[in-house]
C-alpha positions as CSV (number, residue, x, y, z in Angstrom):
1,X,38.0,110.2,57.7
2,X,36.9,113.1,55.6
3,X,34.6,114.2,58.4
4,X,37.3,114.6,60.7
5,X,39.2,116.8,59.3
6,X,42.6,116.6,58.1
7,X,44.6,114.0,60.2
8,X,48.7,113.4,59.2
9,X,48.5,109.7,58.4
10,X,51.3,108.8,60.2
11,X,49.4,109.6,63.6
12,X,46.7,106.3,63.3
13,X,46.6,106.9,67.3
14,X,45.3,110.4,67.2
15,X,43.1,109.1,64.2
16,X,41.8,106.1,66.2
17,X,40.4,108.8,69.2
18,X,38.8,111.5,66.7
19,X,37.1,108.7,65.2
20,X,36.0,107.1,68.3
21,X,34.6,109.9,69.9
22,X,33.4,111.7,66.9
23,X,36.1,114.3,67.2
24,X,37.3,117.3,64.9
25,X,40.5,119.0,64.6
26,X,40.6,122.3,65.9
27,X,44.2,123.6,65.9
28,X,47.8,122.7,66.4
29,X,48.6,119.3,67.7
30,X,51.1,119.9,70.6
31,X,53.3,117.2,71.6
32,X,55.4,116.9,75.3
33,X,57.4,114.2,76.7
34,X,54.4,112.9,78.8
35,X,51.0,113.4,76.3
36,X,50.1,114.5,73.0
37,X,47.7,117.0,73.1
38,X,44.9,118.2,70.4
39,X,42.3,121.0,70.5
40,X,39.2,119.5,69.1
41,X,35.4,120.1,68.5
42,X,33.0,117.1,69.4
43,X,30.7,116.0,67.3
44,X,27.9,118.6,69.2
45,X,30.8,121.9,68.3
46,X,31.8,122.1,72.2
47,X,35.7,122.7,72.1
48,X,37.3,120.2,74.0
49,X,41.0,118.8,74.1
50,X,42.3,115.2,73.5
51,X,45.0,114.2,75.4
52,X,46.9,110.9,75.0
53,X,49.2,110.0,78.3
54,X,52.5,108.7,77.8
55,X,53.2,108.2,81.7
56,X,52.0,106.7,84.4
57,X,51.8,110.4,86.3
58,X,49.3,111.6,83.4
59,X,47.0,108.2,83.6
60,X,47.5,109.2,87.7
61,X,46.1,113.2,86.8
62,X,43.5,111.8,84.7
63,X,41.8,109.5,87.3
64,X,41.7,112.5,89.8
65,X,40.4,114.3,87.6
66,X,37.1,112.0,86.7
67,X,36.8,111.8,90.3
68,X,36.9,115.6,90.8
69,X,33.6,116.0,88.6
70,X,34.3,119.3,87.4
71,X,35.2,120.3,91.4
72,X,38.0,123.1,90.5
73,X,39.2,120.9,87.5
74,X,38.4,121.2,84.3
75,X,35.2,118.7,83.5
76,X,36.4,115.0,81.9
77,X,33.8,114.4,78.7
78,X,35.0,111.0,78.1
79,X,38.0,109.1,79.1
80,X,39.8,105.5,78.3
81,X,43.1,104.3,79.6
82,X,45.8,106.4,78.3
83,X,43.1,109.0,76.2
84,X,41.3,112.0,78.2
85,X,39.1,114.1,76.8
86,X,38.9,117.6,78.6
87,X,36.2,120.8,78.5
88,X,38.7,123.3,77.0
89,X,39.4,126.5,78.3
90,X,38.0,129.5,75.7
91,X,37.4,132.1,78.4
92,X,39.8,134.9,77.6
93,X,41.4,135.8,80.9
94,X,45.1,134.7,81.5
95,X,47.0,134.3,85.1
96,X,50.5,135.0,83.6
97,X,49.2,138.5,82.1
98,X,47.3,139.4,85.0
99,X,50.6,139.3,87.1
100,X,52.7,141.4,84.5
101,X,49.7,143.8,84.6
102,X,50.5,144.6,87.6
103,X,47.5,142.3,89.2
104,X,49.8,140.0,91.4
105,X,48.1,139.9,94.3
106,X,44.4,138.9,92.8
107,X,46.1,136.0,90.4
108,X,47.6,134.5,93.4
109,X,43.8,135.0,95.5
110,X,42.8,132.8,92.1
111,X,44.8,129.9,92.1
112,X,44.1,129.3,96.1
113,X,40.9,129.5,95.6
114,X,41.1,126.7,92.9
115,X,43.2,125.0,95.3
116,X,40.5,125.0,98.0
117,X,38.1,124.0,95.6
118,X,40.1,120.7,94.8
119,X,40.8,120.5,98.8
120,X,37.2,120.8,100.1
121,X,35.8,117.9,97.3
122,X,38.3,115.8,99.2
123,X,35.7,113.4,100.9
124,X,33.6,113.2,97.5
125,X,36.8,112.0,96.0
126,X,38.3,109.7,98.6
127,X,34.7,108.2,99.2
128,X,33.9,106.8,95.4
129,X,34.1,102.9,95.5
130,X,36.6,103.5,92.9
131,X,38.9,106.1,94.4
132,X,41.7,107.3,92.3
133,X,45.4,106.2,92.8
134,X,46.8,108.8,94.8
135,X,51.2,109.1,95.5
136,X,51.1,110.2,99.4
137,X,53.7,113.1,100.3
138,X,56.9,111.3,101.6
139,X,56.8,109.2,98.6
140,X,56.4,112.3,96.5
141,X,59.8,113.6,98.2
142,X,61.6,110.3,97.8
143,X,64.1,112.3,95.3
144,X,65.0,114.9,98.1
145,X,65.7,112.8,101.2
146,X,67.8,110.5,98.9
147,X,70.1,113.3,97.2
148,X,69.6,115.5,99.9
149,X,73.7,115.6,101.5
150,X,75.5,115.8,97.5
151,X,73.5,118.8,96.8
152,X,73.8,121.1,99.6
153,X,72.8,122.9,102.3
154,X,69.4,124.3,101.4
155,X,68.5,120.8,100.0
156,X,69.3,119.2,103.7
157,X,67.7,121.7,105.4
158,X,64.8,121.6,103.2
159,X,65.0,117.5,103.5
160,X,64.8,117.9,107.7
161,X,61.7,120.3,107.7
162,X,60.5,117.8,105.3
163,X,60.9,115.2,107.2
164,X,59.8,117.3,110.5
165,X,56.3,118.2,109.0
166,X,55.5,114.1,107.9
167,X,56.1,113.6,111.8
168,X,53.2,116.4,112.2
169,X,51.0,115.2,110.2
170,X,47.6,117.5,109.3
171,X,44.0,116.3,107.6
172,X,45.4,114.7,104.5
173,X,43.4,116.3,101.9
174,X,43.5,115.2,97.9
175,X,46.4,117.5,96.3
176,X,46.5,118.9,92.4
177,X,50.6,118.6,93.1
178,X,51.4,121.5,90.0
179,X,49.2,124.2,90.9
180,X,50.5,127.4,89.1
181,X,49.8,130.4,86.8
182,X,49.7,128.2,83.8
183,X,47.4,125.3,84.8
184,X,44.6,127.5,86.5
185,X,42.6,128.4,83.5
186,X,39.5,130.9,82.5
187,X,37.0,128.3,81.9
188,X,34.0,131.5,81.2
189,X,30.7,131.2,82.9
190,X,32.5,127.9,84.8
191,X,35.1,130.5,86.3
192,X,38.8,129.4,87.2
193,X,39.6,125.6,87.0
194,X,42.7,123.6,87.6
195,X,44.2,121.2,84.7
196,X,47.5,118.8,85.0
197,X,47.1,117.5,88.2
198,X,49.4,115.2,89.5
199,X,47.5,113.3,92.4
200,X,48.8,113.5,95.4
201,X,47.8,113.1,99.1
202,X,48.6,115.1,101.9
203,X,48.8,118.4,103.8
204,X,47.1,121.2,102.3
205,X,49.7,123.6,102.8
206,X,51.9,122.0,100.1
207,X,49.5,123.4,97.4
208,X,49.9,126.6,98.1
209,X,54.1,126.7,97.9
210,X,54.6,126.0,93.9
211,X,52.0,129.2,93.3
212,X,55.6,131.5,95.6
213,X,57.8,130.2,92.9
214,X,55.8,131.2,89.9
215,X,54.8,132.2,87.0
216,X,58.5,132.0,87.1
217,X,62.0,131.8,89.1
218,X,62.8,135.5,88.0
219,X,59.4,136.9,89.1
220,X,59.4,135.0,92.4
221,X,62.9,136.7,93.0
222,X,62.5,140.2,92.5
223,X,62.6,141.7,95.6
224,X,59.8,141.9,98.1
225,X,57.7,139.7,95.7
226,X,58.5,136.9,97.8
227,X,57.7,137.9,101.0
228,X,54.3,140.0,99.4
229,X,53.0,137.0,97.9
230,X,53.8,134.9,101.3
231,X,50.8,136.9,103.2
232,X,48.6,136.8,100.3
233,X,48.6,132.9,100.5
234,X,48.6,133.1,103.8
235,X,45.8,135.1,104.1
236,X,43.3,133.2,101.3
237,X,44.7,129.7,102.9
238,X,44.4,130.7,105.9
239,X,47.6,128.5,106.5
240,X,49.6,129.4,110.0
241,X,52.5,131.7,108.1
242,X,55.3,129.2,110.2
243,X,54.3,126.3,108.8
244,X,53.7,127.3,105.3
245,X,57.1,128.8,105.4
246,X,58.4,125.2,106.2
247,X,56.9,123.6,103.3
248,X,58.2,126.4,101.2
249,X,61.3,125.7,101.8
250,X,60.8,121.9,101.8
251,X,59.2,122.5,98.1
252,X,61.8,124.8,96.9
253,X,64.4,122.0,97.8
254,X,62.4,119.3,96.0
255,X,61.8,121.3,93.0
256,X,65.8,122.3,92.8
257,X,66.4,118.3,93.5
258,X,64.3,117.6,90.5
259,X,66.0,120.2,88.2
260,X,69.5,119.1,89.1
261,X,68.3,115.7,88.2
262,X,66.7,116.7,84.6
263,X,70.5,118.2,84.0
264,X,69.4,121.7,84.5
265,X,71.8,123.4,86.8
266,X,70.8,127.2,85.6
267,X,66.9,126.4,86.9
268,X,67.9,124.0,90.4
269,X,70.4,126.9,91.5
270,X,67.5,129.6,90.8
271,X,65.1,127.3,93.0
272,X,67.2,126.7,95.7
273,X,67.7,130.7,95.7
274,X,64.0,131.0,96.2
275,X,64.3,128.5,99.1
276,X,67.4,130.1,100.9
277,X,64.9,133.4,100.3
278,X,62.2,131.8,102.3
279,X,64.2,130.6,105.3
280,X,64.1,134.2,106.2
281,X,60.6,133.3,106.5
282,X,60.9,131.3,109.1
283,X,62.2,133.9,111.4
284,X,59.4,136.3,110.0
């Protein structure tokens, strides 16, 4: 194992992958409740990253991923069961610091355009004889319409446009599910690429709401950022503003659902603030 690099000896997992795939160490091994993740050089020196799933949902992101091809996602070099191995990012251009720059408007522009990269490889996707499992919309929001009445108002509301906008249904499209300031990276001559997706299915419009509620609750809130960064998706999506704001509000309820059910009352109050922000929206 010399060649590899130095490898804690208590990790034969990680040790089992870098040895497979001719891997080296190359940093800080970060660990999360759903992967273990590892900066590493393959055996040719590209940097790369290793990740190991511990869910379902990450197995989920990682078939989408092979299936995207490099599409707006980050290129898969190898991948088996629960281990991924990813192009890294090295490029040295960062979403969160372009919006505390003062360059809002243009990270925003970036992420939708990853977004409609992902959208438009839909068919290339969907058409593979071995399609990816994708989770469709309604089940996505399974959380909301069940805890919709004991959490309140914005959460029922959101749960009825929810519900309203599955009765409408658009061209179902393959969706990243997370798209945000953190997992649209500078890739360098490859340009911006998505990582983490979660795999959905559905309306394209539901993309484009978790990018109004980041790179987080406190900058969504100030005031006017909201309603600024409304017409910018609007605009690059070219989503009808009415029924963006819908899913906005249906997303801001999910995501509040989801925090109030992770125990964390300070971040599902903040999100349901950013929904009851966005029903204004609707009258806009």
């Amino acid at each position: 194992m010399s060649d590899l690099g130095p490898v804690d000896p208590g990790l034969a997992g990680d040790a089992a992958w870098l040895r497979r795939w001719r891997l080296r160490p190359d940093g800080d091994p970060l660990t999360t409740t759903s992967s273990r993740i590892i900066p590493v050089l393959t055996g040719d020196g590209v940097p790369a990253m290793l990740r190991l799933a511990h869910t379902d949902e990450e197995v989920r992101g990682t078939e989408l991923l092979v299936a995207l091809a490099g599409r707006g996602a980050a290129r898969v070099l190898e991948h088996d069961g629960e281990a991924l191995l990813l192009e890294r990012a090295t490029g040295p251009r960062d979403l969160v610091r372009m919006v505390t720059d003062g360059r809002d408007d243009e990270a925003t522009r970036i992420i939708c355009e990853a977004a409609g990269r992902i959208h438009g490889a839909s068919g290339l996707v969907l058409e593979r004889p071995d399609p990816p499992g994708l989770i469709d919309l309604p089940t996505w929001f399974r959380e909301l319409f069940a805890g919709a009445d004991r959490l309140g108002p914005l959460h029922r509301r959101g749960a009825d446009l929810a519900a309203e906008l599955f009765d409408d249904p658009r061209d179902a499209v393959v969706l990243h599910g997370d798209l945000h300031h953190g997992n649209v990276l500078d890739f360098g001559e490859r340009g911006w690429l998505a990582i983490d997706p979660k795999g959905l299915i559905g309306e394209a419009s539901f993309d484009y709401c978790n990018v109004l509620c980041n790179p987080s609750h406190e900058r969504a809130a100030r005031p006017g950022r909201l309603e600024r960064q409304f017409g910018v998706v609007a605009e690059a999506s070219g989503i009808e503003s009415a029924r963006l704001a819908r899913w906005l509000v249906a997303w801001c309820a999910l995501s509040s659902t989801w925090f109030a059910l992770d125990d964390d009352p300070a971040r599902a109050d903040s999100a349901a603030a950013i929904g009851e922000r966005a029903l204004t929206l609707l009258e806009a």
